[in-house]
C-alpha positions in Angstrom: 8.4 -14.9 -2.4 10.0 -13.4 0.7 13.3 -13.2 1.1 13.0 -14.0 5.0 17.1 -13.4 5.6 16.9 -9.5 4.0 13.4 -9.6 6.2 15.4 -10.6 9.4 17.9 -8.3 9.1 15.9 -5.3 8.7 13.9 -6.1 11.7 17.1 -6.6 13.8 18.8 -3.4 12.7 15.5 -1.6 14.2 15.5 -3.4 17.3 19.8 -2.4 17.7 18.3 1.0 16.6 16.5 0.7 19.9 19.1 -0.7 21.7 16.6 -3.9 22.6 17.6 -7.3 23.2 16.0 -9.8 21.1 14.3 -10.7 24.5 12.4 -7.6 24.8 11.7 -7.7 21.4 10.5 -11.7 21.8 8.2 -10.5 25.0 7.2 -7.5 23.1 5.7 -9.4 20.1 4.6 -12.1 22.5 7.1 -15.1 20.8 9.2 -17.6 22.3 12.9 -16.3 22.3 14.4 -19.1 20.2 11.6 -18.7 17.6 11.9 -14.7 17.5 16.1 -15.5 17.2 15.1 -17.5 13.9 13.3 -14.9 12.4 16.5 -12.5 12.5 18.7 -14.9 11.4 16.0 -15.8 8.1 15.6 -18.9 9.6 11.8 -18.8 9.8 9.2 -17.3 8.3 6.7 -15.0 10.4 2.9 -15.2 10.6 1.8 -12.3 9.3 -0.1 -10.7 12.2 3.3 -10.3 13.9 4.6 -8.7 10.5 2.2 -6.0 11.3 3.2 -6.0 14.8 6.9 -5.6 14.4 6.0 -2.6 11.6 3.5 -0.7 13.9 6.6 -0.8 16.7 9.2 0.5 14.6 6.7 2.8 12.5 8.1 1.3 9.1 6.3 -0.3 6.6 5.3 -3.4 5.3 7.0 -3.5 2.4 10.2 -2.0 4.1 10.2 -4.8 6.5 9.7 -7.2 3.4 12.8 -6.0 1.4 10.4 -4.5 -1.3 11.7 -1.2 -0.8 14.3 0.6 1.0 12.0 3.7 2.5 10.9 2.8 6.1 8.1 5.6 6.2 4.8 4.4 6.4 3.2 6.5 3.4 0.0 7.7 4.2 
């Protein structure tokens, strides 16, 4: 199971990283801003098409983005 606050957390430390609103970051991945704030805050869980959206972005991977690990390079 996901744990979708760890997962929300992650993705807004790479967005701050970026120094991106979480309106860019809601136009970026083509969300409604409300829904994108829910996702940070582990509020909502995210389809995951967008999962791979956010990743490719921020060049981490999957299973960083997930909480399954703590490395965020994509291993290739």
């Amino acid at each position: 199971m996901l744990n979708t606050v760890e997962m929300g957390k992650r993705i807004k430390e790479l967005r701050t990283e970026k120094e991106w609103t979480g309106i860019k970051m809601a136009t970026i991945i083509g969300v409604d801003q409300s829904y994108y704030s829910k996702i940070e805050k582990g509020k909502h869980e995210i389809k995951l098409e967008k999962l791979y959206e956010i990743a490719n972005i921020f060049n981490v991977s999957l299973d960083y983005l997930t909480a399954r690990t703590n490395r965020k390079e994509v291993i290739k």
